[in-house]
N, C-alpha and C positions, 0 to 999 in steps of 0.2 A: 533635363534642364528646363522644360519647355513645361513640365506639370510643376516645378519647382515656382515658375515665375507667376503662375495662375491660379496657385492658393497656396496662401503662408504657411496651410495646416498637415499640408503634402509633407514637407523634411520633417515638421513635427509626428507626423503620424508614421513616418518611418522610423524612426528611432524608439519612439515608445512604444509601438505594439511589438519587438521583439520582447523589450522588458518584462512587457505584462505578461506574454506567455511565458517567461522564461521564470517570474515570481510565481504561477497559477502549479506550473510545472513540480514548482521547488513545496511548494504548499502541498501539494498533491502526495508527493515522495515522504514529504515528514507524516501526514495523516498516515501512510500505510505504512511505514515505518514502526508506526506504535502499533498499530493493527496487530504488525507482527509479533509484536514485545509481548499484547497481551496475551496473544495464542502459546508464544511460547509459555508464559506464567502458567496459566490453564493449562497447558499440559503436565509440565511439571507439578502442579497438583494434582490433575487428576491419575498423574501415573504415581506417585506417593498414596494414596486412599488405594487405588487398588493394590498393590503390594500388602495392604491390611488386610483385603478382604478375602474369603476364602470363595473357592470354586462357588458358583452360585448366580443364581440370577443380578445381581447387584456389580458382581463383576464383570457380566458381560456386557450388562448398563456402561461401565466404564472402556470396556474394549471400546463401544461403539461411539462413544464422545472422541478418542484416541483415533478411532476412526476417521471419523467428522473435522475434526483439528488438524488431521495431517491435511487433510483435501483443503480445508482451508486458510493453510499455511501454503499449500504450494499454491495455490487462486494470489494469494497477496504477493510472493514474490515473482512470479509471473506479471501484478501490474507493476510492480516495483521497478522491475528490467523495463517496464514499456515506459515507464514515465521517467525512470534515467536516462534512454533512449531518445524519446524528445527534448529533453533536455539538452543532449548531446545535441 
């Protein structure tokens, strides 16, 4: 009560910095949200192209994007859980 009466900006700076982090939070979640969208997209074509391609250097090109994809599929929803986490 006693920082409440010795700046007006006190009850205001309580109230809005949950907000801000709690928008930064939600901002955060939607960017990797699509993150995710597009990896999945990109996999789904790269796993269609390879289904065309025969054994060969060019498909192991494509294993190793599939590779790369998964690892960066679970990297995004690993921060995904962490920033619905703060959120919470």
């Amino acid at each position: 009560a006693d920082v409440a009466m010795q700046s007006p900006f006190a009850v205001l700076t309580a109230i809005v910095a949950p907000a801000i982090l709690t928008n930064a939070c939600s901002v955060l979640s939607l960017g990797t949200a699509n993150r995710i969208a597009r990896v999945v997209d990109r996999t789904r074509t790269v796993m269609a192209d390879m289904h065309q391609l025969p054994q060969g250097p060019y498909r192991a090109n494509r294993e190793s994007q599939l590779a790369r994809l998964q690892q960066r599929a679970s990297y995004l929803v690993r921060a995904l859980r962490l920033f619905y986490a703060a959120l919470g």
